[in-house]
VEXVO-182648 format. One record per residue (C-alpha): residue number from 1; x negated, y, z; residue in three letters. Coordinates in Angstrom, 1 decimal. Layout:
BEGIN
R    i       X       Y       Z   aa
R  NUM       X       Y       Z  ALA
...
***
This chain:
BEGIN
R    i       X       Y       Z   aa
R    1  -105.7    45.5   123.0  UNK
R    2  -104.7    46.0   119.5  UNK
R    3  -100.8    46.5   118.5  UNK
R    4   -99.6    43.2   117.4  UNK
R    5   -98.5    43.7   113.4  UNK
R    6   -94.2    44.2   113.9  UNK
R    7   -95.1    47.0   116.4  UNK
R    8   -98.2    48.4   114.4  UNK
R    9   -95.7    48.7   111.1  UNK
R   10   -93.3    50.9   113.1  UNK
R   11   -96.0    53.3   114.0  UNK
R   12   -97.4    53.8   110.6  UNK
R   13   -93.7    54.3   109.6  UNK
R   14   -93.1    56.7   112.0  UNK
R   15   -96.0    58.6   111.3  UNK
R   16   -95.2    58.6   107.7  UNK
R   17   -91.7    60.0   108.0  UNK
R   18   -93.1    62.5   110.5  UNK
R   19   -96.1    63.7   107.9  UNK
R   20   -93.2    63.9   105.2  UNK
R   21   -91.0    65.9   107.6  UNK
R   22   -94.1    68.4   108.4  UNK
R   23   -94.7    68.8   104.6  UNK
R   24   -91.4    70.1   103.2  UNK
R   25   -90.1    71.5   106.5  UNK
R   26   -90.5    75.9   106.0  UNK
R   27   -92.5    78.2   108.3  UNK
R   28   -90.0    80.3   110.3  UNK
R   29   -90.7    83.4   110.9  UNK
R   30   -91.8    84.3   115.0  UNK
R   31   -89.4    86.5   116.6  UNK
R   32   -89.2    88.3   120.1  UNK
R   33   -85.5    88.5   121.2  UNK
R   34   -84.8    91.2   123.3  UNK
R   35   -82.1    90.9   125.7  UNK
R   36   -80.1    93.7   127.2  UNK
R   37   -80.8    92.9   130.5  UNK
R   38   -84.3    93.5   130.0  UNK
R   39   -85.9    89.8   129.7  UNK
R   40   -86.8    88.9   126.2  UNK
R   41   -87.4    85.5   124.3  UNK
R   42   -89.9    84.5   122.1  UNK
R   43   -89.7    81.7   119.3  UNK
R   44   -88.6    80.7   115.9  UNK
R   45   -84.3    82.2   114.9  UNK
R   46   -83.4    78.7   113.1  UNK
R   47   -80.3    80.2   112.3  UNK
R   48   -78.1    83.5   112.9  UNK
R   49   -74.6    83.7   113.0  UNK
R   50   -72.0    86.5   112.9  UNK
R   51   -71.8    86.2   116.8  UNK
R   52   -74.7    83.9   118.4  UNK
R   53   -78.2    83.0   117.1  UNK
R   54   -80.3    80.5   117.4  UNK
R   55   -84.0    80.2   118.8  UNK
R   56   -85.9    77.2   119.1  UNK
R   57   -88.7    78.5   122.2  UNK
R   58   -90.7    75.3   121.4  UNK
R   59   -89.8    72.9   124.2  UNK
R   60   -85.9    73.5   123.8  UNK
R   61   -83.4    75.6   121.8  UNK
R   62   -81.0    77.8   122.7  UNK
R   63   -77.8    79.3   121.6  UNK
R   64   -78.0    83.5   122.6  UNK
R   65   -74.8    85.7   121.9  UNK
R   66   -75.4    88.7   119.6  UNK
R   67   -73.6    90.9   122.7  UNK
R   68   -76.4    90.3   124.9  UNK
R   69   -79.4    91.2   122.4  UNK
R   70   -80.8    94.6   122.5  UNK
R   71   -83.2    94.4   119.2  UNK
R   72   -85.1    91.2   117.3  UNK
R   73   -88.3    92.1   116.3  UNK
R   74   -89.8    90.0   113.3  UNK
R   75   -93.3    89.6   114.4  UNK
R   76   -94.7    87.5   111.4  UNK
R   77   -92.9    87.3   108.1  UNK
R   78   -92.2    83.7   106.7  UNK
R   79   -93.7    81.9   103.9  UNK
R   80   -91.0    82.0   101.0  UNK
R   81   -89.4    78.7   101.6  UNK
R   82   -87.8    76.3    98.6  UNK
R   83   -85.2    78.2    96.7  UNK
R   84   -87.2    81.8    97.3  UNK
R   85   -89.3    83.9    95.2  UNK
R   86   -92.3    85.3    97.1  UNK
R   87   -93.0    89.2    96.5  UNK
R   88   -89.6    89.9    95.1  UNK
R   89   -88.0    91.1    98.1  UNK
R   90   -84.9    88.9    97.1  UNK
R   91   -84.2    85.5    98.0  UNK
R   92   -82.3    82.8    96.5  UNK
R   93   -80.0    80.4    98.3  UNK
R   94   -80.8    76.3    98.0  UNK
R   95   -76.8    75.3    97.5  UNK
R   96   -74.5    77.5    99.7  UNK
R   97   -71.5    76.2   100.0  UNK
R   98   -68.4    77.3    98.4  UNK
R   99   -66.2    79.0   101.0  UNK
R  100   -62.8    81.3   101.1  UNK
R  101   -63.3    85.1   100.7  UNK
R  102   -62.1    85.4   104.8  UNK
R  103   -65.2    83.1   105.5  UNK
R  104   -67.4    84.5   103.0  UNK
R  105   -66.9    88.3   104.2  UNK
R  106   -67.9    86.9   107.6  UNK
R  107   -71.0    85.0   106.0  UNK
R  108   -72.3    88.8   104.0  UNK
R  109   -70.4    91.2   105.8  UNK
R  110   -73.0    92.6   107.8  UNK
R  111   -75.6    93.1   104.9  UNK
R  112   -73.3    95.3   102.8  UNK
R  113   -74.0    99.0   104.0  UNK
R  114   -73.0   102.7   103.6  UNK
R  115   -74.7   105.3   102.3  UNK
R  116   -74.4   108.6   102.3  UNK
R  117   -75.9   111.8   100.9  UNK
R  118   -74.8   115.4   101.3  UNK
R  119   -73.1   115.4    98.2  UNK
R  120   -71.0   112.1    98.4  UNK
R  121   -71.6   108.8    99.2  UNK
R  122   -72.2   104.8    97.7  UNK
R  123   -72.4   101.1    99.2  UNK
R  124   -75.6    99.2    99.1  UNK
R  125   -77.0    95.9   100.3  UNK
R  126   -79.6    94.4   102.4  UNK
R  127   -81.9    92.2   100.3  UNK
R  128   -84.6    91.8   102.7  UNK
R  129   -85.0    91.6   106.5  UNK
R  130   -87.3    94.2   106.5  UNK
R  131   -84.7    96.9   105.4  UNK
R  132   -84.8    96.8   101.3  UNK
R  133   -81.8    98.2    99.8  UNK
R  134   -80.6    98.2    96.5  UNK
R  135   -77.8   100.5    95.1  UNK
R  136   -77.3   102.8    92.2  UNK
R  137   -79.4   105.8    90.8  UNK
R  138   -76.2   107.7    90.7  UNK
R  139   -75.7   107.6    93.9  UNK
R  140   -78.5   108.8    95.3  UNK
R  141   -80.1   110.2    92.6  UNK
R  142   -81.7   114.0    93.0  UNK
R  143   -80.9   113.7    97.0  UNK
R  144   -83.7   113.6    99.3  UNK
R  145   -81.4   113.4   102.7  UNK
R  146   -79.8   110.1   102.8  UNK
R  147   -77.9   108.2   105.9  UNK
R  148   -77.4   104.4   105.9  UNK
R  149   -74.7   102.9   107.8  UNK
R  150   -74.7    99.3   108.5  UNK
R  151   -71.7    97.4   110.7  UNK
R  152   -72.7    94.7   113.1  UNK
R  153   -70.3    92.3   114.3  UNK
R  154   -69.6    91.7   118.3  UNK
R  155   -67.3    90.6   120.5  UNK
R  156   -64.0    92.0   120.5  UNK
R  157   -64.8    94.3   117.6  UNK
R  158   -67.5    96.0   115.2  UNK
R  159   -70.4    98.5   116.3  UNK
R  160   -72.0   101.1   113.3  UNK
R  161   -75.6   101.8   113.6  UNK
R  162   -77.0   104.7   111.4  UNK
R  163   -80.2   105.2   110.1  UNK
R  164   -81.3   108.4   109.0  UNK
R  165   -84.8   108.1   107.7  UNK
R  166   -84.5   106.2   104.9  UNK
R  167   -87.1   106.0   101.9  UNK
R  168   -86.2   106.0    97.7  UNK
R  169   -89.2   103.2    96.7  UNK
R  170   -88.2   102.7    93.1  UNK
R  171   -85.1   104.0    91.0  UNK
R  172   -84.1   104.1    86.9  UNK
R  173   -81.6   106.4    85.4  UNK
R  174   -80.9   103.9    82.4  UNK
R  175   -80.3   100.7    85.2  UNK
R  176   -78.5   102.7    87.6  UNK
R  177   -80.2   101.2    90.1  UNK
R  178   -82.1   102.6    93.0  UNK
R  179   -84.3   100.3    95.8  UNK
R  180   -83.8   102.1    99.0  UNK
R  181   -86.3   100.9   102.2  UNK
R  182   -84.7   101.8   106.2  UNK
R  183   -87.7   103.5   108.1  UNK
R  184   -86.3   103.8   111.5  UNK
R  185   -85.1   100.5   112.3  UNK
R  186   -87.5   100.1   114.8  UNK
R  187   -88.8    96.6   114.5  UNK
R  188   -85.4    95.5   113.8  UNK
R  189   -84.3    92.3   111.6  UNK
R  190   -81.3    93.2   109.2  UNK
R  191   -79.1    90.3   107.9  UNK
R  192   -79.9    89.6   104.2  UNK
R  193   -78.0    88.6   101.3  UNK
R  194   -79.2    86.0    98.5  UNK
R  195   -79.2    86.7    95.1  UNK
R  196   -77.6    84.6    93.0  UNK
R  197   -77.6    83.6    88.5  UNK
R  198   -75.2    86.1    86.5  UNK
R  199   -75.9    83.8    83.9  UNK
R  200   -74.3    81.0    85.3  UNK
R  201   -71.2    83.0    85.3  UNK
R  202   -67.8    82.3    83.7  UNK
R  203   -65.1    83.9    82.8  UNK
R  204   -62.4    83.3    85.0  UNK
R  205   -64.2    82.9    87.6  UNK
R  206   -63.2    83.7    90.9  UNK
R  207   -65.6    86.9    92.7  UNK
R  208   -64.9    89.2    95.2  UNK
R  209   -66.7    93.0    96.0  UNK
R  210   -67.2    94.7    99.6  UNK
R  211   -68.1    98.5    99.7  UNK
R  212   -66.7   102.1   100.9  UNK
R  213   -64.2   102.8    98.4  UNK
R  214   -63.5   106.5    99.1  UNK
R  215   -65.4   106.0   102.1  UNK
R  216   -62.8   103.9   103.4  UNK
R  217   -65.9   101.1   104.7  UNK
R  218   -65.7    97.1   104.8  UNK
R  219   -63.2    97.4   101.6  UNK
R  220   -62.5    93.8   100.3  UNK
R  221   -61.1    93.4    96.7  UNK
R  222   -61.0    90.4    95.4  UNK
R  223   -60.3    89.3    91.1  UNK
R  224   -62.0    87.4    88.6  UNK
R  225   -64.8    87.6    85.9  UNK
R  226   -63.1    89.1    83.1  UNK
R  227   -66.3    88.6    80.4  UNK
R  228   -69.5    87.5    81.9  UNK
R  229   -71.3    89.7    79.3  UNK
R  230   -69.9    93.1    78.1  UNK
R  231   -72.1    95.3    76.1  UNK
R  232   -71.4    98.6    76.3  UNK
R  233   -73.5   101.4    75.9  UNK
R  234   -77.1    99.4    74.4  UNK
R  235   -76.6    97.2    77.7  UNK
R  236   -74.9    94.3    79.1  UNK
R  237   -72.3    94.2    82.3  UNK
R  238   -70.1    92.3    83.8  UNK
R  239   -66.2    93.0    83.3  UNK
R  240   -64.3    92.1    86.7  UNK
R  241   -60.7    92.7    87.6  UNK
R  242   -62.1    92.6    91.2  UNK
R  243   -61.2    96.6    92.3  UNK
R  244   -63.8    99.1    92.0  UNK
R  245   -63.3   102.9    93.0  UNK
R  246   -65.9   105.9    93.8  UNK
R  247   -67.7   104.8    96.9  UNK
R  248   -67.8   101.8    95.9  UNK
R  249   -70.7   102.3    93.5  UNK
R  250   -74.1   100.3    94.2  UNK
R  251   -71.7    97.7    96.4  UNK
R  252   -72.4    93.9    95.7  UNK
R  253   -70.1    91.5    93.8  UNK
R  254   -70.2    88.5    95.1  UNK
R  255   -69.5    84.6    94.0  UNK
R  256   -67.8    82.4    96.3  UNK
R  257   -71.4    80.8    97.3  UNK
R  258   -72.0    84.2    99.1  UNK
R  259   -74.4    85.5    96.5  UNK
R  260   -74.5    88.8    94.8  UNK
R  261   -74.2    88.5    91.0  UNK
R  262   -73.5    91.8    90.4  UNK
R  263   -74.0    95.7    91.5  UNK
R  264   -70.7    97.5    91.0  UNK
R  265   -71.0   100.6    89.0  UNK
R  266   -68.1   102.2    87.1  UNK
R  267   -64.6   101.5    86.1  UNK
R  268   -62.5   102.5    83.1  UNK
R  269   -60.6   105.7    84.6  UNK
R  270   -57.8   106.6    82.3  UNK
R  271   -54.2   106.5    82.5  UNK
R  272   -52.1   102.9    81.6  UNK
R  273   -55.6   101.5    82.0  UNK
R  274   -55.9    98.9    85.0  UNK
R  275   -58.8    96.2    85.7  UNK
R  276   -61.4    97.2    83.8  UNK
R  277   -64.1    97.1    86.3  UNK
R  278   -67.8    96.5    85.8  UNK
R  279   -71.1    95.5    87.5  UNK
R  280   -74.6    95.5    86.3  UNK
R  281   -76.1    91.8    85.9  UNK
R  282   -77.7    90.5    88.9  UNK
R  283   -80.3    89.3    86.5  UNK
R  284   -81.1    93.2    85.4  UNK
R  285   -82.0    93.6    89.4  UNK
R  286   -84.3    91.0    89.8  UNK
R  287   -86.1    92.2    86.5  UNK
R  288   -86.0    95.5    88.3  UNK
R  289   -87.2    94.3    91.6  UNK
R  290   -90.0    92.1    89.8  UNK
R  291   -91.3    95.4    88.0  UNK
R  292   -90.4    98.0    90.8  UNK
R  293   -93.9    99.6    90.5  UNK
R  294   -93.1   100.3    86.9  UNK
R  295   -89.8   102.4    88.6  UNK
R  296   -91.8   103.2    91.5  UNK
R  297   -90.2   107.2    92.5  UNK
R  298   -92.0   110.1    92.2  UNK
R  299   -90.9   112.8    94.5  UNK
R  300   -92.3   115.4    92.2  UNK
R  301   -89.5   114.7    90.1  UNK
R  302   -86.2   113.5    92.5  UNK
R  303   -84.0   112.3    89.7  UNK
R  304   -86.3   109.7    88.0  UNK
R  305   -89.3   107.4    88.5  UNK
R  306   -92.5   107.8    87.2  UNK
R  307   -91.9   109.3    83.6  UNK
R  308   -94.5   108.2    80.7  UNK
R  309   -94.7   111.1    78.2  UNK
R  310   -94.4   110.2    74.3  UNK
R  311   -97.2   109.9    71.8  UNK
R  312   -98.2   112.5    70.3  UNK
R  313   -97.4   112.1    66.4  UNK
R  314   -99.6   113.2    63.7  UNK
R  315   -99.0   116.5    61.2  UNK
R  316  -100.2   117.6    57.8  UNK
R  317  -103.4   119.3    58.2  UNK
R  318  -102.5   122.8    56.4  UNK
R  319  -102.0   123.1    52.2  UNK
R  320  -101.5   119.0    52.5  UNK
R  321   -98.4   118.5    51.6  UNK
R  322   -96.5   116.0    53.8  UNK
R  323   -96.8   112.2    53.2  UNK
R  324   -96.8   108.8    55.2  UNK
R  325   -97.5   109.4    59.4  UNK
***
């Protein structure tokens, strides 16, 4: 018997709305959840939280608390959804909300990391869930040996997990910046921050930068853009009253969206002179990122990336005298 015409019209709708909600809804990533006492999950994370995440198994989702999870292993990686740039290792967030610093260091807390070398040490921050870093070329730069130190959130206080084998992928003297990749995390997935548009900066505005200020970790100082653009030195940075100090370099600036505009990098460090802290343009990092086989690092030669030698230029032939080259 056929469907009379009211009830066949509700179908169709149905299956329209359900065909429109299958066309923009993003391909999550498959995951196997592995519990600490020894029973594991296996589904899509729809969303992770500073204490719980969630995993939808297919025919129901559930709610797991971070305390009870040994490891997540990513066992496909997703499509880049609306809002991301596939093959940049970066992503960009599809209107984060505007939230107050307290809620915003719980929201990025956990992808802003430590590293350290034998000679001193830097902040970085997770950019992919694989384990991409970035940070600055000063503070890794000529050092083979280097020791990331993320903090994870769980109940009732903080844990730190080092990694020790930790790979330079692509670095540049002139950016100060260095793209760092974790080798060791053993199928883990790291939290990730989004990358957000230094141009859409103002002055005024309100940011706020997490790092290890003389190593002293989770450091929280918050200011304001002081100019969006300051060239100094043949190149652009952003002036922040935000507080930077050594062990702070590579750390993220952030807006109060929760993305990173900006990779802290120096300060002015002379006596009577307060504030003048700066960043490198978030924008200079996603060129950098786009282009990272250009700056891909050689290990013949630890304090650069690949270096392209200069033309040779032309001289007089002998008894010529000298004229246009």
């Amino acid at each position: 018997m056929k469907p009379s015409a009211p009830i066949f019209a509700r179908r169709l709708a149905a299956a329209a709305a359900a065909m429109s909600l299958l066309a923009v809804a993003p391909a999550l990533a498959l995951s196997t959840v592995q519990l600490k006492n020894g029973s594991s999950l296996r589904g899509d994370i729809l969303a992770e939280k500073a204490d719980r995440i969630v995993v939808d198994l297919g025919f129901t989702v559930v709610t797991v608390p971070r305390d009870e999870i040994e490891k997540i292993s990513a066992e496909a990686a997703a499509p880049a959804a609306a809002g991301e740039e596939a093959g940049d290792l970066y992503r960009v967030a599809v209107n984060p909300a505007v939230l107050p610093v307290k809620e915003n260091v719980e929201r990025v807390g956990e992808a802003v990391v430590q590293i350290r070398t034998p000679t001193g040490l830097g902040s970085g921050f997770i950019i992919d869930p694989s384990g991409y870093i970035i940070t600055n070329e000063h503070v890794v730069s000529g050092e083979y040996n280097l020791t990331v130190t993320q903090f994870r959130r769980r109940a009732g206080g903080m844990d730190k997990v080092q990694f020790t084998k930790v790979r330079i992928v692509a670095l540049d003297a002139r950016l100060d910046l260095a793209l760092l990749k974790i080798e060791d995390a053993d199928g883990a997935v790291f939290p990730s921050v989004p990358l957000g548009d230094s141009g859409a900066l103002t002055d005024g505005q309100s940011v706020f930068a997490i790092g290890s200020p003389l190593g002293l970790d989770r450091t929280v100082s918050q200011g304001i853009i002081g100019s969006r653009n300051r060239p100094l030195d043949g190149q652009l940075y952003i002036q922040t009253t935000a507080q930077i100090n050594p062990g702070n370099s590579g750390g993220p600036l952030f807006n109060l969206r929760g993305e990173v505009v900006g990779v802290n990098n120096m300060k002015a460090m002379q006596v009577g002179v307060e504030g003048l802290n700066f960043a490198i343009p978030i924008g200079v990092v996603r060129m950098f990122l786009r282009n990272r086989d250009a700056f891909a690092f050689d290990p013949r030669n630890p304090n650069a990336g690949f270096r392209y030698l200069s033309p040779p230029r032309a001289t007089a032939a002998p008894g010529v005298g000298s004229g246009a080259r």
